[in-house]
CHARMM-style PDB file with segment names, atoms N, HN, CA, C and O in Angstrom:
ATOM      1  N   UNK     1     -14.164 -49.202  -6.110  1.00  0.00      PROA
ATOM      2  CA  UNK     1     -14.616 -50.401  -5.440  1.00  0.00      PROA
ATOM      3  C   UNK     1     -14.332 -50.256  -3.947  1.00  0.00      PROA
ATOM      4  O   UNK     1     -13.355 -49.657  -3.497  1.00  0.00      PROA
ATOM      5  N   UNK     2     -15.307 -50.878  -3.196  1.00  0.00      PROA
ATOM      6  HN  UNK     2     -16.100 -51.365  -3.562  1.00  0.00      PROA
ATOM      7  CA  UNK     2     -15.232 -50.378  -1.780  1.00  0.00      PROA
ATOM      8  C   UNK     2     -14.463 -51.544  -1.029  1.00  0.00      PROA
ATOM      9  O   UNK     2     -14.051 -52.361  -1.852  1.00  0.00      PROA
ATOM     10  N   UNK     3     -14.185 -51.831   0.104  1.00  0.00      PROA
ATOM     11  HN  UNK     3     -14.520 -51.167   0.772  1.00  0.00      PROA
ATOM     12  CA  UNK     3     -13.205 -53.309   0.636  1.00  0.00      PROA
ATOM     13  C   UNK     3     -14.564 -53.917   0.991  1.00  0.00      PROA
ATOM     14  O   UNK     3     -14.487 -55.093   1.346  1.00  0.00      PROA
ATOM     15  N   UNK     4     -15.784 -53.390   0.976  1.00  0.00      PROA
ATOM     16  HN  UNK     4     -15.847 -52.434   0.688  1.00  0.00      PROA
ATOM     17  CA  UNK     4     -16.668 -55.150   1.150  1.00  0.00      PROA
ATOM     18  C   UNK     4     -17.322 -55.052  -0.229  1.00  0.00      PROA
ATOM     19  O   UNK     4     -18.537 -55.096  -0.037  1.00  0.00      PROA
ATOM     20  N   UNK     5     -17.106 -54.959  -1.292  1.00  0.00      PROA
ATOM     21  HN  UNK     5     -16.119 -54.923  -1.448  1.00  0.00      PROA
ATOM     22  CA  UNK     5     -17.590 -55.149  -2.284  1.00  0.00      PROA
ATOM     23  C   UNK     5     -16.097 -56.539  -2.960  1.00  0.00      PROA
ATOM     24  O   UNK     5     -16.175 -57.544  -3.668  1.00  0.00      PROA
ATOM     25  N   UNK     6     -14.844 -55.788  -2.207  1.00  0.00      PROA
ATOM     26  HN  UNK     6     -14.781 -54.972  -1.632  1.00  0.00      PROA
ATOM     27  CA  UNK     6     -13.656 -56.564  -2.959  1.00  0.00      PROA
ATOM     28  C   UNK     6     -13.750 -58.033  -1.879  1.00  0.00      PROA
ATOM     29  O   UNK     6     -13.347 -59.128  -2.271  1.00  0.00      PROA
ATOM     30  N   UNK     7     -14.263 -57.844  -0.688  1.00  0.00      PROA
ATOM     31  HN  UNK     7     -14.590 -56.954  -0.369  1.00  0.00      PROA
ATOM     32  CA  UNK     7     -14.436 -59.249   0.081  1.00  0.00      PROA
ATOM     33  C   UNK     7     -15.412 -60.387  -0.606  1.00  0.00      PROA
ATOM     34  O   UNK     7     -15.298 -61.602  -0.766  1.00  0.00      PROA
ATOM     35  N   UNK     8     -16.595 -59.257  -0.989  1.00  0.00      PROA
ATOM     36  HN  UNK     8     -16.689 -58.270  -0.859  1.00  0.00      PROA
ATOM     37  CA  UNK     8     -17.957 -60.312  -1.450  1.00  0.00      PROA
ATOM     38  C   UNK     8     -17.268 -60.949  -3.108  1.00  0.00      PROA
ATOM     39  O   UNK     8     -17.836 -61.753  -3.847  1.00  0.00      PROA
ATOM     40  N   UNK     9     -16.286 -60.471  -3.276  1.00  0.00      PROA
ATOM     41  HN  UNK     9     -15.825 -59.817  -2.676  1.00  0.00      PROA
ATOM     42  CA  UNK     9     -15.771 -60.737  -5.084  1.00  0.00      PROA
ATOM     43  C   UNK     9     -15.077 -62.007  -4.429  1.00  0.00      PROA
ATOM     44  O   UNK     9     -15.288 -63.189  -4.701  1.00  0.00      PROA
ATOM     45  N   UNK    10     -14.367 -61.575  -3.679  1.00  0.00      PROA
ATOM     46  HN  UNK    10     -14.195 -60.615  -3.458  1.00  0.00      PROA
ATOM     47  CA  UNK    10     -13.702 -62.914  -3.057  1.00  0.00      PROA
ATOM     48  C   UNK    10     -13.949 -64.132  -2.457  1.00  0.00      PROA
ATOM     49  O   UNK    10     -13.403 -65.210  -2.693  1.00  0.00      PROA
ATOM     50  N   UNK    11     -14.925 -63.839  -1.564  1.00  0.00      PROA
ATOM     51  HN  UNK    11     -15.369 -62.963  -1.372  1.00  0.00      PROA
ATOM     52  CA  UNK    11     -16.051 -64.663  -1.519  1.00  0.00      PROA
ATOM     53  C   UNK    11     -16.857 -65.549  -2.332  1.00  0.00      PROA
ATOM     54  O   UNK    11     -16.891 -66.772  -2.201  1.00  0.00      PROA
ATOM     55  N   UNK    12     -17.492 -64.881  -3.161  1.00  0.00      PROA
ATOM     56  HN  UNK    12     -17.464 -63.887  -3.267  1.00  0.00      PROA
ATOM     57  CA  UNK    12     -18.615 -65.401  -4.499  1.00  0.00      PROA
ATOM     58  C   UNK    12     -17.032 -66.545  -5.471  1.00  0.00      PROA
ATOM     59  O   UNK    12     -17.199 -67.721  -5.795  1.00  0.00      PROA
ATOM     60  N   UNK    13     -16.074 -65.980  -5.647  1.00  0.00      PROA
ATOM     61  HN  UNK    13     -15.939 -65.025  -5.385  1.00  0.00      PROA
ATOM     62  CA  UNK    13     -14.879 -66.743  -6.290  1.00  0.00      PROA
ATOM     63  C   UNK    13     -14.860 -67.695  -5.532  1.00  0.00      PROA
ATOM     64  O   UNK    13     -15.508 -68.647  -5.965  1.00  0.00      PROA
ATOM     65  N   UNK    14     -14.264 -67.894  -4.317  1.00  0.00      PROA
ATOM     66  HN  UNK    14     -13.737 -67.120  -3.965  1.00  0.00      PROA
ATOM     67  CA  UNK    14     -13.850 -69.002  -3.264  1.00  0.00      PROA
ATOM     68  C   UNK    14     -14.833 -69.803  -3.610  1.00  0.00      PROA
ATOM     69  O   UNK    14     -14.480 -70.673  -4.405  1.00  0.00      PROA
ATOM     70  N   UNK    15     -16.023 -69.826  -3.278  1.00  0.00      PROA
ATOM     71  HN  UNK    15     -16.310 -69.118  -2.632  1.00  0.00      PROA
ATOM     72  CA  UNK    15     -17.440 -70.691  -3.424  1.00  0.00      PROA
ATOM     73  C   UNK    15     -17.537 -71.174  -4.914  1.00  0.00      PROA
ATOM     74  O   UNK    15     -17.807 -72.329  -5.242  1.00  0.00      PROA
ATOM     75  N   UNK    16     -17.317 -70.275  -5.654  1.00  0.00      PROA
ATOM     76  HN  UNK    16     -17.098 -69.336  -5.387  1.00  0.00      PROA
ATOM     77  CA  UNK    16     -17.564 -70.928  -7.119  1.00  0.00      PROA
ATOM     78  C   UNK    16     -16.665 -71.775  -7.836  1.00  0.00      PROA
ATOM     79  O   UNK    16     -16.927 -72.123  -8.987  1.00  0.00      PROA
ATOM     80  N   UNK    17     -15.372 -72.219  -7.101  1.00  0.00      PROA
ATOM     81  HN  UNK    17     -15.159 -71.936  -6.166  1.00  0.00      PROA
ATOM     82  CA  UNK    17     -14.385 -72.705  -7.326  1.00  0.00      PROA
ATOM     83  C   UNK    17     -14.613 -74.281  -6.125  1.00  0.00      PROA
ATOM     84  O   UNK    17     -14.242 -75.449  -6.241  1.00  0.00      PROA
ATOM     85  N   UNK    18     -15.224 -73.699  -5.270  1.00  0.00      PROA
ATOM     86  HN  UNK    18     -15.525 -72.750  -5.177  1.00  0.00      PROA
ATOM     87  CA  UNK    18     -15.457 -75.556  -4.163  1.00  0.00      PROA
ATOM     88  C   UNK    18     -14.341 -75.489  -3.045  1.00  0.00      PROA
ATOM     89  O   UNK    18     -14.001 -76.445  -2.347  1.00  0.00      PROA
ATOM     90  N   UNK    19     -13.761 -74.047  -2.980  1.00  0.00      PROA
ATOM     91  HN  UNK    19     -14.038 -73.271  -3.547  1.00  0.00      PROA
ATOM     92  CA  UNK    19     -13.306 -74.133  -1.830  1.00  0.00      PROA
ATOM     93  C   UNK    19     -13.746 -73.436  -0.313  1.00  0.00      PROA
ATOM     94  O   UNK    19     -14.591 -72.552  -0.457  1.00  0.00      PROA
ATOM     95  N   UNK    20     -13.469 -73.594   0.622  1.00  0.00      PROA
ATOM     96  HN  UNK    20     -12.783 -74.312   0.739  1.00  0.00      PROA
ATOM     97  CA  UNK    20     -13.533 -73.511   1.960  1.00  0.00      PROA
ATOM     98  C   UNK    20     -12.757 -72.453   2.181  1.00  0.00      PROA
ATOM     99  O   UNK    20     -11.917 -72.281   1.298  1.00  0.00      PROA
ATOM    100  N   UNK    21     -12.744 -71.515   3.249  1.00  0.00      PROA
ATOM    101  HN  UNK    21     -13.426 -71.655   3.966  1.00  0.00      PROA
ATOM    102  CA  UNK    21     -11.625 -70.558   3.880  1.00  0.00      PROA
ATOM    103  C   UNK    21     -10.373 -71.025   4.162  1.00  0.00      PROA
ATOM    104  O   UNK    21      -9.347 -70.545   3.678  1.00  0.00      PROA
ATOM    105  N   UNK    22     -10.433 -72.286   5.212  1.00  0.00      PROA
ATOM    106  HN  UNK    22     -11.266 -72.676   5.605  1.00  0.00      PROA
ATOM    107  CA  UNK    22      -8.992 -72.775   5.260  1.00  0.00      PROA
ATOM    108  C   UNK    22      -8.137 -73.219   4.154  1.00  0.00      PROA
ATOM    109  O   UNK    22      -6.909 -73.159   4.103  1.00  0.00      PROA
ATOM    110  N   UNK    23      -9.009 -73.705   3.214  1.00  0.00      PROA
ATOM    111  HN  UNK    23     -10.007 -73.754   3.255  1.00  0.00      PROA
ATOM    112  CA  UNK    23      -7.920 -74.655   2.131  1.00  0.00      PROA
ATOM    113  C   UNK    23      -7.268 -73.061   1.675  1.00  0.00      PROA
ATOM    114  O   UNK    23      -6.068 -72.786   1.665  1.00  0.00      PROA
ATOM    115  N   UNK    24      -8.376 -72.142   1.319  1.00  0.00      PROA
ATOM    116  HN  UNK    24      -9.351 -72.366   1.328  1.00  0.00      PROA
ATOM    117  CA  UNK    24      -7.539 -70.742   0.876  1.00  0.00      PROA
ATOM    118  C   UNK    24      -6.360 -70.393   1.313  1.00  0.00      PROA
ATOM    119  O   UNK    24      -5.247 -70.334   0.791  1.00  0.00      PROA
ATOM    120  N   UNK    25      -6.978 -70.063   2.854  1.00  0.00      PROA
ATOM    121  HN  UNK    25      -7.882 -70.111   3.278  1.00  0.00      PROA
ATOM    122  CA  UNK    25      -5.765 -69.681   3.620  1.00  0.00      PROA
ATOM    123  C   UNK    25      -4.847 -70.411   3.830  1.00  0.00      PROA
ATOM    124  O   UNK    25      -3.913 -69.614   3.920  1.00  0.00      PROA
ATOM    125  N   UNK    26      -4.441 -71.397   3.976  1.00  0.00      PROA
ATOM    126  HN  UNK    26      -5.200 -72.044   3.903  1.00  0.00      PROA
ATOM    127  CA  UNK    26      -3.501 -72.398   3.931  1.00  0.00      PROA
ATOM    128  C   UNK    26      -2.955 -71.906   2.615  1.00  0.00      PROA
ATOM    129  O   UNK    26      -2.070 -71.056   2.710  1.00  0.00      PROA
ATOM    130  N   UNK    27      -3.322 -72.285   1.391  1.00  0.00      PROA
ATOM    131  HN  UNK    27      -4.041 -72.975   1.314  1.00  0.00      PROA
ATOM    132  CA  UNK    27      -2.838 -71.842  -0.203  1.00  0.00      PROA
ATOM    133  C   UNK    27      -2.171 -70.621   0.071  1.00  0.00      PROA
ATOM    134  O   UNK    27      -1.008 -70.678  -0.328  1.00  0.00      PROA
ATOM    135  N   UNK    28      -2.406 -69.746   0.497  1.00  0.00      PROA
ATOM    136  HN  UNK    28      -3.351 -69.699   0.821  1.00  0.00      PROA
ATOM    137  CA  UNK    28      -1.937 -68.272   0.319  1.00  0.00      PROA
ATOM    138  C   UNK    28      -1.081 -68.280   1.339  1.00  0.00      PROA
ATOM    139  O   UNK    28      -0.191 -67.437   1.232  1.00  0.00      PROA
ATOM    140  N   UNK    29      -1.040 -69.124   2.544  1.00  0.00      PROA
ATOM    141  HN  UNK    29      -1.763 -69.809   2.631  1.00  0.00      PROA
ATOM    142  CA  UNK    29      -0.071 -68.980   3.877  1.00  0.00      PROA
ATOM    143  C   UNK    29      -0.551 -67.864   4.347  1.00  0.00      PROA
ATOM    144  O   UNK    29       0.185 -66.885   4.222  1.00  0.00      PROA
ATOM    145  N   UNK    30      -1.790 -67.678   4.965  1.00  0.00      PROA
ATOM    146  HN  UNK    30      -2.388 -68.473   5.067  1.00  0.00      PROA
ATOM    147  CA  UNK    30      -2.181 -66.295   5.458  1.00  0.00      PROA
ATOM    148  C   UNK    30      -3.252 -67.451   6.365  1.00  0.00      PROA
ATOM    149  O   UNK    30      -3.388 -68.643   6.088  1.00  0.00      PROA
ATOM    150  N   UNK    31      -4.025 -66.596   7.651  1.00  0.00      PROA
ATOM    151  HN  UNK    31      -3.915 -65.627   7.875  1.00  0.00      PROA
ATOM    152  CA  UNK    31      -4.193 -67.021   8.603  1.00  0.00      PROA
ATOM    153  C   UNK    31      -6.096 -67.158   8.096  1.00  0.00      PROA
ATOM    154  O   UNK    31      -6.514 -66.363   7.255  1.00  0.00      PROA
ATOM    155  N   UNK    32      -7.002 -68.153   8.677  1.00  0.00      PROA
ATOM    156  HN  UNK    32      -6.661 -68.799   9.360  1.00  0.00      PROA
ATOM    157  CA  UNK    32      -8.192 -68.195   8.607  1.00  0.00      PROA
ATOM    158  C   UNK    32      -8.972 -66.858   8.930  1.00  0.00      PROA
ATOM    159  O   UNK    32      -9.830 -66.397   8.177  1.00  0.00      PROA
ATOM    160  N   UNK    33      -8.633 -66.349   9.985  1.00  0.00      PROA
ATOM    161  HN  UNK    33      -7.936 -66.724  10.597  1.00  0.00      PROA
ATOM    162  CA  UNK    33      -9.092 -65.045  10.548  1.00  0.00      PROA
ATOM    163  C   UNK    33      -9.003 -63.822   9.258  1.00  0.00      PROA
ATOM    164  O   UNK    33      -9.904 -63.047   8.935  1.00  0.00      PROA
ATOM    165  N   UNK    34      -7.721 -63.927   8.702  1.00  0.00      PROA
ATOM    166  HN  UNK    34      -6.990 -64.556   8.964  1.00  0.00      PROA
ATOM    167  CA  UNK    34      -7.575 -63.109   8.132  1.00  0.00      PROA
ATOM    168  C   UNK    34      -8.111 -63.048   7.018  1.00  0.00      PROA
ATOM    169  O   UNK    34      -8.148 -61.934   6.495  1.00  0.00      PROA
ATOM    170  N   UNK    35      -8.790 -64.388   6.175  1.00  0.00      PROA
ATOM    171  HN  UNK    35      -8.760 -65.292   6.600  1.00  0.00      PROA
ATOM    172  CA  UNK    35      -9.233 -64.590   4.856  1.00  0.00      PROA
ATOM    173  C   UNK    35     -11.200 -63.980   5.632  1.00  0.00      PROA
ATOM    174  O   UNK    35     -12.108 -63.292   5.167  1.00  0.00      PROA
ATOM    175  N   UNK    36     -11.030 -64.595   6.707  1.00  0.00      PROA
ATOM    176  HN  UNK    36     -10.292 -65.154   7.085  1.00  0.00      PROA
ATOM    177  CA  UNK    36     -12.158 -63.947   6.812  1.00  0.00      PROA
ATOM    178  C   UNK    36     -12.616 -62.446   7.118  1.00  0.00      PROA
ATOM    179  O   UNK    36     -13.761 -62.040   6.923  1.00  0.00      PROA
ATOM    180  N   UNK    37     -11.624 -61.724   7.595  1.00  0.00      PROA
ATOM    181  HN  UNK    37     -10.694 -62.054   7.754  1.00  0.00      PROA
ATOM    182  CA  UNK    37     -11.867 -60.157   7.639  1.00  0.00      PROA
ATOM    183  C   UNK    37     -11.708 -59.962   6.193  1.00  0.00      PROA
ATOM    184  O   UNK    37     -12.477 -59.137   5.701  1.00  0.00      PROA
ATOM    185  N   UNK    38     -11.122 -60.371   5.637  1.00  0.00      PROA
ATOM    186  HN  UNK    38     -10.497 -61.041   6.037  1.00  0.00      PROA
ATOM    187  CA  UNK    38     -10.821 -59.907   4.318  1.00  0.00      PROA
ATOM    188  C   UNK    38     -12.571 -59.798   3.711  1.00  0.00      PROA
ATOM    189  O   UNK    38     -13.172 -58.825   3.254  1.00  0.00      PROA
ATOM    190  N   UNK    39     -12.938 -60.939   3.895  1.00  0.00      PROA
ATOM    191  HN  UNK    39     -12.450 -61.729   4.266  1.00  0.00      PROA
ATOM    192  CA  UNK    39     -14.179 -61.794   3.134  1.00  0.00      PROA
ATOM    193  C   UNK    39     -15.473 -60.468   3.496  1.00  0.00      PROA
ATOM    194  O   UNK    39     -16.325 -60.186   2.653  1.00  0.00      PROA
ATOM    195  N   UNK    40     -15.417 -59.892   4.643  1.00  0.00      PROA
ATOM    196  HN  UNK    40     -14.725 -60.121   5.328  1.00  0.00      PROA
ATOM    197  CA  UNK    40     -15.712 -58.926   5.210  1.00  0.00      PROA
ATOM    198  C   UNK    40     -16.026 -57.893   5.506  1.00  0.00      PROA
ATOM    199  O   UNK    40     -16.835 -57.369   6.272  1.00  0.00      PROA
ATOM    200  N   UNK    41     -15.161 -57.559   4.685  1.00  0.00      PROA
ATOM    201  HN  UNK    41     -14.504 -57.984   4.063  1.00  0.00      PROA
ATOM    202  CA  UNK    41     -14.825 -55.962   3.894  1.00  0.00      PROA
ATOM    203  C   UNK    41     -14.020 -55.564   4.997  1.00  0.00      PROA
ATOM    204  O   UNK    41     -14.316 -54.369   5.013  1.00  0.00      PROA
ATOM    205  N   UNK    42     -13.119 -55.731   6.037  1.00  0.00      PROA
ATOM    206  HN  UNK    42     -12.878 -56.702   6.024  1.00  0.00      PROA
ATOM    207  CA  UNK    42     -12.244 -55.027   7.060  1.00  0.00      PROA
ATOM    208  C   UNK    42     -10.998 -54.526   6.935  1.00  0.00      PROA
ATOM    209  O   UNK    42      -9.986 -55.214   7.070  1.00  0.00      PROA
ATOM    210  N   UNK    43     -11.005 -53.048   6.614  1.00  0.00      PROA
ATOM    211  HN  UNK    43     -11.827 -52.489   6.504  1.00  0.00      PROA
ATOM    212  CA  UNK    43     -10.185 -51.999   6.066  1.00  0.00      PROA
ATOM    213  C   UNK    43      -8.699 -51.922   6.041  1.00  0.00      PROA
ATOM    214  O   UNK    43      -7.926 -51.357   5.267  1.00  0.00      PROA
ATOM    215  N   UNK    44      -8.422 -53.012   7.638  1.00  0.00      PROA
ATOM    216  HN  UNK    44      -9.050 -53.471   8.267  1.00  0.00      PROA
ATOM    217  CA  UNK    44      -7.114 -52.901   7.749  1.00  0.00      PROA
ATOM    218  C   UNK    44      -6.102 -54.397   7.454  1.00  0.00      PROA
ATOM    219  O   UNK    44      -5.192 -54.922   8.096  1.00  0.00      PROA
ATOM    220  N   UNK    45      -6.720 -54.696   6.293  1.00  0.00      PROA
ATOM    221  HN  UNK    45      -7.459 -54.269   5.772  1.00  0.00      PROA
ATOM    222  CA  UNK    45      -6.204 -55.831   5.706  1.00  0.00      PROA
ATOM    223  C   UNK    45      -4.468 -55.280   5.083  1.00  0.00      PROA
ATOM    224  O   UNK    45      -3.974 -54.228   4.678  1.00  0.00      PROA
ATOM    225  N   UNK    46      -4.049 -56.564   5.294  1.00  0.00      PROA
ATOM    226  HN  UNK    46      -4.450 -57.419   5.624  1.00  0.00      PROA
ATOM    227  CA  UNK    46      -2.168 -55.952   4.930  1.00  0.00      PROA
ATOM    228  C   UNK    46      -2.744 -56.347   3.202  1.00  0.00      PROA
ATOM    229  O   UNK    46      -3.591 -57.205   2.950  1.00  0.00      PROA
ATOM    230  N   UNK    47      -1.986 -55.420   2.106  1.00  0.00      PROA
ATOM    231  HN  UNK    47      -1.299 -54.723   2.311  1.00  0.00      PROA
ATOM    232  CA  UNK    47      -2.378 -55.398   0.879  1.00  0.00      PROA
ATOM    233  C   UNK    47      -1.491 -56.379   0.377  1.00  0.00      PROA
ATOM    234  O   UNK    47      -1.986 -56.854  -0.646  1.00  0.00      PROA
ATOM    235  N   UNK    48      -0.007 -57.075   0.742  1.00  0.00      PROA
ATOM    236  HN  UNK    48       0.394 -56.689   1.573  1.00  0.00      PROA
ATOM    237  CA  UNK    48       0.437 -57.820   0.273  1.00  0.00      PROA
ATOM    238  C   UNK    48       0.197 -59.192   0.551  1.00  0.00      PROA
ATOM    239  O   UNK    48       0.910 -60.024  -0.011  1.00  0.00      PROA
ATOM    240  N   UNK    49      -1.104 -59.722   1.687  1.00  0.00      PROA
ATOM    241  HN  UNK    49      -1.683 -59.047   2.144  1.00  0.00      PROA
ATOM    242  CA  UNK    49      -1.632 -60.923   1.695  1.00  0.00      PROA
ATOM    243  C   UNK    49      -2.652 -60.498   0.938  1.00  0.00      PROA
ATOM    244  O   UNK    49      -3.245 -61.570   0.812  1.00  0.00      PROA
ATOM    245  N   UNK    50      -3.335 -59.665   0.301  1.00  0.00      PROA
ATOM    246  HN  UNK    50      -2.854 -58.794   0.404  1.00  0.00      PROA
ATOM    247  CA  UNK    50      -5.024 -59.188  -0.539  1.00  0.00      PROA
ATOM    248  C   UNK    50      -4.577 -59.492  -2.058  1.00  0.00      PROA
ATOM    249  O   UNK    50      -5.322 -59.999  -2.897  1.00  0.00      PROA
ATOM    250  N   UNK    51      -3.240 -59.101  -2.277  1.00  0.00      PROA
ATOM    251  HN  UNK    51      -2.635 -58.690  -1.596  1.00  0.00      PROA
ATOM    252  CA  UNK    51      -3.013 -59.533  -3.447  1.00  0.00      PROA
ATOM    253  C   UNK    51      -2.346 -61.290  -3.844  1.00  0.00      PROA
ATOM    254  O   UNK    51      -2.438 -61.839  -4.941  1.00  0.00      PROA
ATOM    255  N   UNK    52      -1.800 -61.780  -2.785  1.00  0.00      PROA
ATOM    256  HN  UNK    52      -1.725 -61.334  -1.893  1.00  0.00      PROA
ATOM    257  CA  UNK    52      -1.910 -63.359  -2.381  1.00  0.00      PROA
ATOM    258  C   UNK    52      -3.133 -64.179  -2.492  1.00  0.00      PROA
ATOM    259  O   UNK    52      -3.124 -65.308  -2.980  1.00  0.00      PROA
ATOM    260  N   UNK    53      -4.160 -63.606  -2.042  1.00  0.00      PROA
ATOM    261  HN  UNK    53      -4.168 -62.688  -1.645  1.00  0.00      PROA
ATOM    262  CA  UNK    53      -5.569 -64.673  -2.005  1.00  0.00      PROA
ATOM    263  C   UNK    53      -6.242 -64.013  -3.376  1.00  0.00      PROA
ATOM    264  O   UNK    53      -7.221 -64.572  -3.869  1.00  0.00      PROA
ATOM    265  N   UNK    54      -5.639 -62.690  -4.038  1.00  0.00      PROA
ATOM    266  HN  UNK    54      -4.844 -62.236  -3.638  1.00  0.00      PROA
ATOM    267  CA  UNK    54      -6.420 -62.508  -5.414  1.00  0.00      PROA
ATOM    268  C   UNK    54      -5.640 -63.356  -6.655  1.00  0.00      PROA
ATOM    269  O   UNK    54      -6.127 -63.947  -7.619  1.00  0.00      PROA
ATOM    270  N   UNK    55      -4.662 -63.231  -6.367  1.00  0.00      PROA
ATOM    271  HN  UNK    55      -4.267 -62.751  -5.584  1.00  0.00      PROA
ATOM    272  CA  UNK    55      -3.875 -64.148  -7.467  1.00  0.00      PROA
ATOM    273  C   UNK    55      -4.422 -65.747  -7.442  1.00  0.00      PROA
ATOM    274  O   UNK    55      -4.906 -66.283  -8.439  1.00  0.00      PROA
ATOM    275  N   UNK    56      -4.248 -66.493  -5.995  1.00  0.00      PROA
ATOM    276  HN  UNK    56      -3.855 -66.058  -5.185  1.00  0.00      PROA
ATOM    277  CA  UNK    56      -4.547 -67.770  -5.839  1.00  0.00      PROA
ATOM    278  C   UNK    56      -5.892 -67.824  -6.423  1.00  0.00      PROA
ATOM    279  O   UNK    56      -6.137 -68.956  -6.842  1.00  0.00      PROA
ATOM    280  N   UNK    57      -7.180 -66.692  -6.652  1.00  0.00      PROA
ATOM    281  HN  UNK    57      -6.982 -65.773  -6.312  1.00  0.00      PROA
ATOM    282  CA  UNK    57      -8.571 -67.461  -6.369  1.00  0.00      PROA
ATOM    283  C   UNK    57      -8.383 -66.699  -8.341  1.00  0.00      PROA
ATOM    284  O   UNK    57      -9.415 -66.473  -8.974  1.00  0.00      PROA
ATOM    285  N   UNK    58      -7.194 -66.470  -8.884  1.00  0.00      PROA
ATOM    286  HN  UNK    58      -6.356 -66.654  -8.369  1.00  0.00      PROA
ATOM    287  CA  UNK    58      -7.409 -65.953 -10.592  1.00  0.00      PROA
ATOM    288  C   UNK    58      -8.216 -64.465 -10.524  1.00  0.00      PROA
ATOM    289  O   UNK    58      -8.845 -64.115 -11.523  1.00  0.00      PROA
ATOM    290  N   UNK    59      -8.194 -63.848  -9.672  1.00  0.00      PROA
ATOM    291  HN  UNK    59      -7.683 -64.133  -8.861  1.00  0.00      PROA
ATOM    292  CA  UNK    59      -8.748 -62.373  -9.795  1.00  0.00      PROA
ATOM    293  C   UNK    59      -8.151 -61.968 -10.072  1.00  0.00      PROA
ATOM    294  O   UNK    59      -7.187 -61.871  -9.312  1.00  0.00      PROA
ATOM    295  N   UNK    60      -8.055 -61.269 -11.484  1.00  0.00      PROA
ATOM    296  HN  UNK    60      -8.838 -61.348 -12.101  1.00  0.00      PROA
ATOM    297  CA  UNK    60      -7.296 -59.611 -11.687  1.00  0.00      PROA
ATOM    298  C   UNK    60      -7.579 -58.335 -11.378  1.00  0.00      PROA
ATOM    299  O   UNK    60      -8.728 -57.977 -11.120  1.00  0.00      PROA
ATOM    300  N   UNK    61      -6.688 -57.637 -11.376  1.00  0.00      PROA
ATOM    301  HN  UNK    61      -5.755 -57.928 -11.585  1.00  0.00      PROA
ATOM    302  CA  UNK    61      -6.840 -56.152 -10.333  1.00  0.00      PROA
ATOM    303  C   UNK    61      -6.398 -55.375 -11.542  1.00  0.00      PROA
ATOM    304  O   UNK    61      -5.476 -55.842 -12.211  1.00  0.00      PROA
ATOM    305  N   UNK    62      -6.898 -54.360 -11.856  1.00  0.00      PROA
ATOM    306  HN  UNK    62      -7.647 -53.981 -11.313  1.00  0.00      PROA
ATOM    307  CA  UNK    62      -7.108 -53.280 -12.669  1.00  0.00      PROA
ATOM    308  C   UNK    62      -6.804 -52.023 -12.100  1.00  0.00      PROA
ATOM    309  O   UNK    62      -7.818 -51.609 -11.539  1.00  0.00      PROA
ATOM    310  N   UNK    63      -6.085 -51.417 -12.017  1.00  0.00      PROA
ATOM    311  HN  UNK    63      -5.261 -51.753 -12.473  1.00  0.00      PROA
ATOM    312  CA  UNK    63      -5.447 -49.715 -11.787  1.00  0.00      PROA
ATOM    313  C   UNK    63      -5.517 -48.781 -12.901  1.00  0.00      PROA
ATOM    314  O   UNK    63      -5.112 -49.029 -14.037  1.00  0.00      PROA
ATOM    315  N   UNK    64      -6.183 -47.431 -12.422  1.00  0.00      PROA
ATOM    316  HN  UNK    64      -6.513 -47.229 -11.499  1.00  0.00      PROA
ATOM    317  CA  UNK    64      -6.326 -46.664 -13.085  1.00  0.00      PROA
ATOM    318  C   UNK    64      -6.245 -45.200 -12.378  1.00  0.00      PROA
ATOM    319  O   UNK    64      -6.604 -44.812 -11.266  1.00  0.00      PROA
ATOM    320  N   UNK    65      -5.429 -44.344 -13.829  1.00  0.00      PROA
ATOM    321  HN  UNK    65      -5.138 -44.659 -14.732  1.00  0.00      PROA
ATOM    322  CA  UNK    65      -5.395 -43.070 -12.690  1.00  0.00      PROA
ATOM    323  C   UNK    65      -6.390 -42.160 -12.478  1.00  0.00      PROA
ATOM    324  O   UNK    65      -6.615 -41.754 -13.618  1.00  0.00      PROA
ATOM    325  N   UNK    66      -7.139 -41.576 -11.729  1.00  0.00      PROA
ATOM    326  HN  UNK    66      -6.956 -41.906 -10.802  1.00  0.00      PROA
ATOM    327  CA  UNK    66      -8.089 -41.026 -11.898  1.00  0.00      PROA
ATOM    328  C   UNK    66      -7.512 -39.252 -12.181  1.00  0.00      PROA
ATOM    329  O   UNK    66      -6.479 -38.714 -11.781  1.00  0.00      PROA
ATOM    330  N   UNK    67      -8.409 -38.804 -12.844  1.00  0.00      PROA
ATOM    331  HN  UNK    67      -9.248 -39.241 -13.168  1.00  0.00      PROA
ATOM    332  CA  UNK    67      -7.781 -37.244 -13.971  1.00  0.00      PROA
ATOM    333  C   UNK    67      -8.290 -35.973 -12.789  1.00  0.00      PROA
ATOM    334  OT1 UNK    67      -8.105 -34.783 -13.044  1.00  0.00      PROA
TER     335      UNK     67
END
């Protein structure tokens, strides 16, 4: 998965749930700017606010090792 494929997931969630960027970001304590690079696909997102706004919006994250 690429980081604007994981923004547009985040995105399409936020919206399908009735929320706005700020109420997010506020929820997660992470900054508007930042929910929106995220939203974005912008590479240099810190991974411990990415996993903050995936938990809040019920996204699970799946790891796997590749062989």
């Amino acid at each position: 998965m690429t980081t604007k494929e994981i923004g547009e997931t985040i995105k399409n969630r936020r919206k399908a749930l009735g929320l706005n960027q700020a109420d997010v970001a506020l929820g997660c304590h992470v900054g508007a700017r930042f929910l929106s690079d995220l939203e974005n696909g912008k590479e240099t997102a810190e991974i411990g606010k990415v996993l903050l706004v995936l938990q809040m919006l019920g996204i699970e994250v799946s790891l796997s090792e590749a062989n």
